[in-house]
C-alpha positions, 0 to 999 in steps of 0.5 A: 515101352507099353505093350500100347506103345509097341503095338503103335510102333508095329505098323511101321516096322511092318510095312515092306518097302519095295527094296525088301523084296526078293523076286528070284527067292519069292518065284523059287519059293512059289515053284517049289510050293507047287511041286510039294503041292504035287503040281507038275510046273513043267507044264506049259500054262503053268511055267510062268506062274511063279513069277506071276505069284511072285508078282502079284504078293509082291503088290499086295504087299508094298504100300504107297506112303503118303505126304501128310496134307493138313489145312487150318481149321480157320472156320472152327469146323466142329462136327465129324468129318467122315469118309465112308466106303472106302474100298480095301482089300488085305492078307490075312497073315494066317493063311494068306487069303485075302480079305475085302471090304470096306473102311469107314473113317471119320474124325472130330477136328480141332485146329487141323483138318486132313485132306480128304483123299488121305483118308482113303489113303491111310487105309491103303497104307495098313491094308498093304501089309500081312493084317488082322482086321481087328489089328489094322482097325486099331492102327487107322485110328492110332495114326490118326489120333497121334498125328492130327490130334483130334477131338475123335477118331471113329473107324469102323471096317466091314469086310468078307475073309476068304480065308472063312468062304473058302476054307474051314467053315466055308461061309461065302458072303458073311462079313466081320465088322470091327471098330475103333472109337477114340477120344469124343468118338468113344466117350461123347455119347451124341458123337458116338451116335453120330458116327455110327448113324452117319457109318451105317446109312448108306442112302 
């Protein structure tokens, strides 16, 4: 297997399904980090946090899968197809902060078309995972890609990382930008134009 193909393969093996999850071994997990932390978790505002923790990553962390809804292209519909703004919010698998943005998704049909709301679907499904955005960018594009098989994938994510406003460098309101062109998206240079035009006008 290709070091693409198994990078494919990754995103689905990743996803938690809710029967993965632990709940008494994630508050017990959660407690002990605050008593390292030197948090005294006897206190009683401070009892039930755990398993609000615990709660809380828990949701982070189970995707919702989806049917897959396609419809003919019976019209020959040619031009790109783009959702744009859709609102995602994710963990950084490095120090677990979260990172929140928005997703622009477009592609170039060719004898199928996706329904409209599964695109802002797919997004949800990667975003609720331990990511890297640049990691998550790629995989909107690969699923799109290998199961509608289009003529183009275009996926550009904008998003603020806590994990940068908060800590280290402590840079509250700068966003990363990353991108995913495929097919006529990347090699068709009125396309690509098109896209990231139509991504960036936000009138």
């Amino acid at each position: 297997m290709t070091s693409e193909s198994s990078a494919r393969q990754k995103p689905f093996a990743s996803i938690t399904s809710p029967h993965d999850i632990d709940h008494e071994g994630a508050e017990r997990a959660v407690g002990q980090l605050l008593e390292a932390l030197g948090i005294d978790t006897t206190d009683e505002s401070l009892q039930e946090t755990p398993q609000r923790v615990a709660r809380a990553f828990a949701e982070f962390l189970k995707p919702r899968p989806f049917r897959l809804t396609t419809f003919p292209n019976d019209e020959g519909y040619d031009e790109l197809i783009i959702a744009r703004n859709i609102r995602f919010h994710s963990l950084c698998e490095h120090h677990l902060l979260p990172f929140i943005g928005v997703a622009h998704v477009a592609y170039l049909p060719r004898d199928r078309i996706l329904g409209l709301s599964k695109l802002a679907r797919l997004v949800e499904m990667f975003a609720r995972s331990l990511q890297v955005q640049e990691r998550m960018t790629q995989q909107v594009a690969n699923w799109l890609q290998d199961n509608l098989q289009p003529k183009g994938v275009g996926v550009i994510l904008e998003a603020e990382h806590m994990c940068m406003a908060l800590r280290g460098v402590e840079k509250p309101g700068s966003t990363t930008v990353t991108s995913a062109l495929l097919g006529a998206v990347r090699n068709d240079p009125r396309t690509r134009d098109e896209f990231l035009r139509l991504a960036r006008d936000t009138t």
